[in-house]
C-alpha positions as CSV (number, residue, x, y, z in Angstrom):
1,X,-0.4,-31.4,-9.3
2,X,-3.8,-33.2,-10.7
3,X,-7.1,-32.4,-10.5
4,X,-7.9,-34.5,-7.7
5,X,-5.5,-33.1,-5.2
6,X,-6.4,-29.8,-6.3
7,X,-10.0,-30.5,-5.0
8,X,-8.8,-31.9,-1.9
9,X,-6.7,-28.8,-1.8
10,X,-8.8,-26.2,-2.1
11,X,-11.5,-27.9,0.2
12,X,-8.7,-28.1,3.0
13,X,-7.3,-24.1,2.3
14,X,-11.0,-23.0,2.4
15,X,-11.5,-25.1,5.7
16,X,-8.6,-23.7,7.2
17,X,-9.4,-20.3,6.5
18,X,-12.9,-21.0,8.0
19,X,-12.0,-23.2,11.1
20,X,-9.2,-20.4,12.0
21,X,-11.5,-17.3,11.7
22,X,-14.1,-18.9,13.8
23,X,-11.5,-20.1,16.7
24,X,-9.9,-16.7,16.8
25,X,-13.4,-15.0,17.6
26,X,-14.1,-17.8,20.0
27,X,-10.9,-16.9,21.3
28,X,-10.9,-13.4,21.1
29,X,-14.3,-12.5,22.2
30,X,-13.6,-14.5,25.2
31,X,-10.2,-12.4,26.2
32,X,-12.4,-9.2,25.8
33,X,-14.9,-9.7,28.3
34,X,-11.7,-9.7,30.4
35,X,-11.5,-5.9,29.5
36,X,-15.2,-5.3,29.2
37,X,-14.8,-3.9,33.1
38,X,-12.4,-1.4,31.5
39,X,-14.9,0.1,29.5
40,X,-18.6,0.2,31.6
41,X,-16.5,1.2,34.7
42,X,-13.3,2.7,33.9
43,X,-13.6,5.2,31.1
44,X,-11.1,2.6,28.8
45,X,-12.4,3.6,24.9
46,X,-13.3,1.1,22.2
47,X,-10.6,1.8,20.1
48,X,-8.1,1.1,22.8
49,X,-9.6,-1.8,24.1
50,X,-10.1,-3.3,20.2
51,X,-6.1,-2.4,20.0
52,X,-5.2,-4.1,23.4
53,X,-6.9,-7.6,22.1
54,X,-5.8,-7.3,18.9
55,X,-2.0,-7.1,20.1
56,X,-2.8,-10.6,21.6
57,X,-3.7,-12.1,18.1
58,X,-0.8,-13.5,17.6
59,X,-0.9,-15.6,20.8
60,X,-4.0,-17.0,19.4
61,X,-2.8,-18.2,16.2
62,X,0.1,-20.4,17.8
63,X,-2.3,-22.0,20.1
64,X,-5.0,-22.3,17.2
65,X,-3.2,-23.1,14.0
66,X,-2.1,-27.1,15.4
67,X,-5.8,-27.8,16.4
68,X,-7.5,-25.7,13.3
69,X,-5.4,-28.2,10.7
70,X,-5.9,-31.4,12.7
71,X,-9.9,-30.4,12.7
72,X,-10.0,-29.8,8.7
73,X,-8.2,-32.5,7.9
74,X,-10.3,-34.3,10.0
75,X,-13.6,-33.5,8.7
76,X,-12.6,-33.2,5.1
77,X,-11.5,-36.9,4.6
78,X,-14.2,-38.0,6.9
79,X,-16.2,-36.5,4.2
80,X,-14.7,-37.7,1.4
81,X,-15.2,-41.3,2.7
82,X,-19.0,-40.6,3.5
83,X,-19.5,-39.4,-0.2
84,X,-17.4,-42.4,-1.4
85,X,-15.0,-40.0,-3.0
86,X,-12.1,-41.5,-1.7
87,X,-13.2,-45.0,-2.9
88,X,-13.5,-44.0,-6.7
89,X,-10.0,-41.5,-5.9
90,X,-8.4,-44.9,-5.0
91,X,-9.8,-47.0,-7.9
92,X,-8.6,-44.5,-10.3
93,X,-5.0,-45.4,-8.4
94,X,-4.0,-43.1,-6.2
95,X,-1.9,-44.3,-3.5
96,X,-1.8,-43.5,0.0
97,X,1.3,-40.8,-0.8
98,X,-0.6,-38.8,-3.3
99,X,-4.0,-39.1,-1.1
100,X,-2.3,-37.5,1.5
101,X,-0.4,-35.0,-0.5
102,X,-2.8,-32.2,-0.2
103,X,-2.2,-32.4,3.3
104,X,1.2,-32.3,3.2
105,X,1.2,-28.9,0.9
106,X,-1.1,-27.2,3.5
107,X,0.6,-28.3,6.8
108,X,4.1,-27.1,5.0
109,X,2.2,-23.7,4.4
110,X,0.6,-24.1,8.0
111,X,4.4,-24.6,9.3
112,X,5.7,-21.9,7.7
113,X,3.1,-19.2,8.8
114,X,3.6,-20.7,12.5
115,X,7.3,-20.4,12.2
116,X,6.4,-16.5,11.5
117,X,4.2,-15.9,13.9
118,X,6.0,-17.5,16.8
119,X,9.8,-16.1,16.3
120,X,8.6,-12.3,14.6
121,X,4.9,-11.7,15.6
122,X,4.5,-12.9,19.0
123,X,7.6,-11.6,20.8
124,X,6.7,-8.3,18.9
125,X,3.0,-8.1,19.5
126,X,3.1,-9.5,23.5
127,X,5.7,-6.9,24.3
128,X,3.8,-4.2,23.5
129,X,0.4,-6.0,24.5
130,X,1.9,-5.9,27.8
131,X,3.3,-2.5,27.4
132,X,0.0,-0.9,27.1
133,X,-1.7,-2.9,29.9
134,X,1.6,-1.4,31.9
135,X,0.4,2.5,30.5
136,X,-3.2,1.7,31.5
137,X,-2.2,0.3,34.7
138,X,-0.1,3.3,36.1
139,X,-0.4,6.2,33.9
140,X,-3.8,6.5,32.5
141,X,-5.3,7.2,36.1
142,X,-8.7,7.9,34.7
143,X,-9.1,4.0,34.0
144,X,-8.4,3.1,37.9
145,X,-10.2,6.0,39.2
146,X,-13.5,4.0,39.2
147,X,-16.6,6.1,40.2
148,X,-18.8,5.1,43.1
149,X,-16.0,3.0,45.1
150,X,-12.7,3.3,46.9
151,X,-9.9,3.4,44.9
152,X,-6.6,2.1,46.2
153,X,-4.2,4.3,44.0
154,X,-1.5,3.5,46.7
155,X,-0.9,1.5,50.4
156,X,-1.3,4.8,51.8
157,X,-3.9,6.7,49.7
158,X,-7.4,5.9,48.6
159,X,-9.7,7.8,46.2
160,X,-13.6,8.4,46.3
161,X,-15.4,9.5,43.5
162,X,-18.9,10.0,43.8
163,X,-20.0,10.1,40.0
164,X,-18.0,11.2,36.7
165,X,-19.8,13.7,34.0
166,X,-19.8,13.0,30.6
167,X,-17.7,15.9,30.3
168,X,-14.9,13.7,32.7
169,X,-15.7,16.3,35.4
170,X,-15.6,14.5,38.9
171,X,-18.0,15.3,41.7
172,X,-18.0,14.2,45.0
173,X,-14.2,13.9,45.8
174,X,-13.0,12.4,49.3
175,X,-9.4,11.6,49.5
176,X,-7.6,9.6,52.4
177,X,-3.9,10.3,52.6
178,X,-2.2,8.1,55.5
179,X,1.3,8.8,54.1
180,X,2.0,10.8,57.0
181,X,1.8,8.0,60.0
182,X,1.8,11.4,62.7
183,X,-0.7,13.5,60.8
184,X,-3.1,11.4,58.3
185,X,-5.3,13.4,56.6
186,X,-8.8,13.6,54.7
187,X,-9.6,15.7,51.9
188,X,-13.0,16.4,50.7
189,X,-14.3,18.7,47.5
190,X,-17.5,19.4,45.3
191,X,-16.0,18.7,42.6
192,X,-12.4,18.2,40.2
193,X,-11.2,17.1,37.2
194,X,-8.2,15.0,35.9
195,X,-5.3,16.8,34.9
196,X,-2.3,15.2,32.3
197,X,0.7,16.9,31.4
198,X,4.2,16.3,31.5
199,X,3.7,12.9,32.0
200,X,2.0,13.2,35.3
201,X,-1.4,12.9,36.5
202,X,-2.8,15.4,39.1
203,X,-6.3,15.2,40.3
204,X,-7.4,19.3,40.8
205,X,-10.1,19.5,43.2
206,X,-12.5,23.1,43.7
207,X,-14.3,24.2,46.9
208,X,-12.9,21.6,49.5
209,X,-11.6,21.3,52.8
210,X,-8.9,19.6,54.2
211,X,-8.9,17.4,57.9
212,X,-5.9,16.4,59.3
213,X,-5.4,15.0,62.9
214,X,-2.1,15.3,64.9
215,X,-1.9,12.0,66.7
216,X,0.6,13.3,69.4
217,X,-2.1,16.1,70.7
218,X,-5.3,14.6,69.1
219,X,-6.3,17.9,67.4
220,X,-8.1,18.2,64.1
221,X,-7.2,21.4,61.9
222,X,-9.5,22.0,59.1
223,X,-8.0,24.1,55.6
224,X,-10.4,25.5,53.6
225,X,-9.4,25.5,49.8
226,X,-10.8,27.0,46.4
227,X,-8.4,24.5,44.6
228,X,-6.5,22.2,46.1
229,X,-3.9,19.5,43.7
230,X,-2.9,15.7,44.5
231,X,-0.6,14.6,42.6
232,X,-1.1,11.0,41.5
233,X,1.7,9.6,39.5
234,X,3.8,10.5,43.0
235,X,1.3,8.6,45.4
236,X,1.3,5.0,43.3
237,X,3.1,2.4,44.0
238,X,4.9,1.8,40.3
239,X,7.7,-0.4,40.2
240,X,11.1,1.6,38.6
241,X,11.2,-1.0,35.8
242,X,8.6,-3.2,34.1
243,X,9.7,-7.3,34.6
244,X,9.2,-8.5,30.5
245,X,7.7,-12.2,30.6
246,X,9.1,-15.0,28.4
247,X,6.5,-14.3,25.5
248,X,7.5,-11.0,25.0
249,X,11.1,-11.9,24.3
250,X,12.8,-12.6,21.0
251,X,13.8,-16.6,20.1
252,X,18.0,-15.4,20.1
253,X,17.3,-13.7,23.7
254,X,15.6,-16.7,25.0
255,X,18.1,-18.8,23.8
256,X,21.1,-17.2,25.0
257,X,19.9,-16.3,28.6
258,X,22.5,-17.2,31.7
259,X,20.4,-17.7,35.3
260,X,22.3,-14.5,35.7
261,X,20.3,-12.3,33.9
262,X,17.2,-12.9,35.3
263,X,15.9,-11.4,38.4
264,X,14.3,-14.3,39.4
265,X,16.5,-17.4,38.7
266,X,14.0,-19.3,39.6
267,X,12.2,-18.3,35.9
268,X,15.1,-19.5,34.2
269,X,13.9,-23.0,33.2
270,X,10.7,-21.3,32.1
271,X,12.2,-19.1,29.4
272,X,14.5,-22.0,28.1
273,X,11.1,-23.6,27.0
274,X,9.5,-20.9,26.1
275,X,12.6,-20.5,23.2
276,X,12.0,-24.1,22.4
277,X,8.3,-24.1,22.5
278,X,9.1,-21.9,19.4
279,X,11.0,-24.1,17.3
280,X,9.5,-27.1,18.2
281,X,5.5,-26.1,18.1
282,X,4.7,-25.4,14.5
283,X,6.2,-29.3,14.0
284,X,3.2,-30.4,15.9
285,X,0.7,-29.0,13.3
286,X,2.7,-30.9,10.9
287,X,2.3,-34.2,13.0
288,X,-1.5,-33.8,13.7
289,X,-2.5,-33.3,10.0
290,X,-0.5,-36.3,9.9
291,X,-1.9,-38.4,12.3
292,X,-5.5,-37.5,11.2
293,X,-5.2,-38.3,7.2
294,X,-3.1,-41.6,7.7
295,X,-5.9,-43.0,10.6
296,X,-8.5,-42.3,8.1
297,X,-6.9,-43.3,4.5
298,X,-5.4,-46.5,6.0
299,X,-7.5,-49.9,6.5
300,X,-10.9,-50.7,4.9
301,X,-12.5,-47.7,4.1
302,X,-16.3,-47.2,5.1
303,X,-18.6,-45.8,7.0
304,X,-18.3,-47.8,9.9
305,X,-14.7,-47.7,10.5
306,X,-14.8,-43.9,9.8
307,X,-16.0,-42.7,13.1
308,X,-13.9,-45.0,15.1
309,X,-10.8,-44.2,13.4
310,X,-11.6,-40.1,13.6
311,X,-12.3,-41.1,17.7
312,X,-8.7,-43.1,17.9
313,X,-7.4,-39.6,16.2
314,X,-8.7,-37.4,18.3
315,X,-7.5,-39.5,21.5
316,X,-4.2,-39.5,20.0
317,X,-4.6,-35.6,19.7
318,X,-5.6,-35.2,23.1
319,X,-2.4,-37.8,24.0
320,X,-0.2,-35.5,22.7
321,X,-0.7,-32.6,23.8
322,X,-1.4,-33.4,27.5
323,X,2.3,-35.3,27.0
324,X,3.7,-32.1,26.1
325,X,2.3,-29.7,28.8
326,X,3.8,-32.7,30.8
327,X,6.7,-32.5,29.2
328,X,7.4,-28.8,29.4
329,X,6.8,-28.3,32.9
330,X,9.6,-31.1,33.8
331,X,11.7,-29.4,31.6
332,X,11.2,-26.3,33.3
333,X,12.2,-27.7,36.5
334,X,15.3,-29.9,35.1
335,X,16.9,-28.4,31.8
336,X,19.0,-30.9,31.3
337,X,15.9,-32.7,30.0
338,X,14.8,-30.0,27.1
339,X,16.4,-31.8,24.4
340,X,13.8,-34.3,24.7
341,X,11.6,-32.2,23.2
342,X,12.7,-32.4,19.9
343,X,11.7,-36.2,19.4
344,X,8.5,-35.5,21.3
345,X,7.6,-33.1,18.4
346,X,8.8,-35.4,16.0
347,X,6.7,-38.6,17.2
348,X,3.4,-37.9,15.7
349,X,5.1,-37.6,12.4
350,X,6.6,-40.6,12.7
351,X,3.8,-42.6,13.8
352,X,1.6,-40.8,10.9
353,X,3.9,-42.1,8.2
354,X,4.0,-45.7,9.8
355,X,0.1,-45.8,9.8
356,X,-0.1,-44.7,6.2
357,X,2.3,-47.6,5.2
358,X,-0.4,-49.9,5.8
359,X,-2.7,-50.4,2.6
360,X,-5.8,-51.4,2.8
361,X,-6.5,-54.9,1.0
362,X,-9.2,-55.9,-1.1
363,X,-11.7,-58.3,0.5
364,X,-11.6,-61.9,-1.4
365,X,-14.9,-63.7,-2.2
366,X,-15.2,-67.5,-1.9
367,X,-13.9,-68.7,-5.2
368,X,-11.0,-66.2,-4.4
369,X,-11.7,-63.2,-6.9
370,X,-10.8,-59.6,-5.7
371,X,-14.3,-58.0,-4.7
372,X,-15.0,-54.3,-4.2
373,X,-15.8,-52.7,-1.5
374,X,-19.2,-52.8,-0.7
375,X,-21.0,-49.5,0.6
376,X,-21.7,-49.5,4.0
């Protein structure tokens, strides 16, 4: 490796680095203020919330890693042509190949890490992203016991909670319990707290009463309690076992699955794709980079053809991945059609290496010399 394409190199890796950092905060500061309800309302900590989006990082590096490269690439050969480096890189004889061959080194790396991510990381890191949201969801009952509304816990049971302490003590307890069609009932206490053990969630409730009405004679009977338990984890509506999306499941699952072993056959072209999404996603990165160096080191290089050629780029960016999401959802529909997807991947390297075949010539003046390029 010369010194030449270790400066391209290094400004690519340090780009990369750079261009992935900032789109994963984009990205990840945006999925939080999903969950920032979680904390102000629902008692969710920090540390848990920090874990929950971190879980999903992995999700954002196989969306982010294709259009991260394509953007470096991008904007470091765009500079290089503005400074006129890749004018003097060319008259010392480099050829398209080893102008390009930076590239090449840091989309294999780039292919490699996405290869990672998307058959060990993701699966892993979904699975128990959607694990926890499952645990907040139905067992941590101090999350959806939200102070100063109705709670729904349940079809047939909703919870009011005036305030919460900052000692988690609740005040101002009314319960609604229509499980009973013939006798619904209404209970109402000063105050309570959360109770966990064994697994279960009770809510214990001091100096209360208890209304219940007997439709069949229309009488109200009133209890009178010093403490007085509900039992939440009974009362909820939680399914027996937790459905695992396609994302969650590993490349060999995906890729064995019969329509049988799904509980909705109807999801069956969906996780077919989602296995091939896989194998065939990191092989975009590798055809963007691609695409974006050969547009910009082939034909005259200056100025003025720079901004149109990074513009034809970025179209055929935008192209491509439309075509996929195209793609994939008729494949999801009609299997028989996934194969296809394996040539679509394959097209923007093709068409890369085709533009990059073309070398740019050397203007002639009138008497027929070679002339230089002239700056624009």
């Amino acid at each position: 490796m010369n010194s030449l394409t270790r400066y391209i190199l290094r400004q690519l890796a340090v780009g990369m680095v750079l261009a992935s950092i900032a789109l994963t905060g984009v990205m990840w500061l945006s999925q939080s203020l999903k969950f920032i309800d979680m904390i102000v309302n629902r008692g969710l900590s920090l540390g848990t919330l920090f874990y929950l989006t971190l879980l999903l990082l992995p999700n954002f590096l196989s969306i982010i890693l294709p259009i991260a490269l394509f953007a470096v690439v991008s904007f470091v050969y765009g500079k290089l042509i503005t400074d006129r480096e890749l004018v003097v890189m060319r008259s010392a004889g480099m050829s398209q190949l080893a102008l390009a061959k930076p590239v090449f080194l840091l989309a294999g790396v780039v292919v490699v890490f996405a290869y990672a991510v998307n058959i060990y990381l993701l699966p892993d890191s979904y699975e128990k992203f959607r694990k926890l949201k499952w645990d907040i969801s139905y067992h941590y009952s101090h999350i959806f016991l939200q102070e100063g509304a109705f709670n729904v816990v349940s079809d047939d049971v909703t919870v009011y909670i005036r305030e919460r302490s900052a000692d988690r003590q609740l005040r101002g307890i009314l319960v609604h319990d229509e499980r009973d069609d013939e006798k619904p009932s209404t209970i109402m206490a000063s105050r309570g707290a959360l109770v966990q053990s064994d697994g279960k969630v009770r809510v214990v409730m001091f100096d209360g009463n208890r209304q219940e009405v007997d439709k069949a004679t229309n009488k109200l009977s009133i209890l009178y309690f010093d403490r007085y338990t509900l039992d939440l984890q009974n009362v909820r509506n939680e399914p027996s076992v937790r459905y695992r999306e396609a994302r969650e499941r590993d490349l060999r699952e995906l890729l064995s699955l019969e329509e049988g072993d799904l509980d909705n056959p109807n999801d069956y072209g969906k996780f077919v794709v989602e296995g091939h999404k896989r194998l065939t996603g990191p092989v975009y990165a590798f055809g963007y980079a691609i695409i974006a160096v050969a547009l910009l080191i082939s034909g005259t290089i200056s100025r003025r053809s720079q901004n149109r050629r990074i513009v034809i780029a970025v179209a055929f960016f935008i192209l491509v991945q439309a075509s996929t999401m195209g793609l994939e959802n008729v494949c999801a529909k009609k299997s028989e059609l996934v194969p296809l997807l394996y040539p679509h991947a394959l097209l923007p390297i093709v068409v890369g290496f085709l533009v990059m075949l073309h070398r740019p010539r050397r203007r002639k003046s009138a008497l027929g010399a070679p002339m230089r390029a002239r700056p624009a």
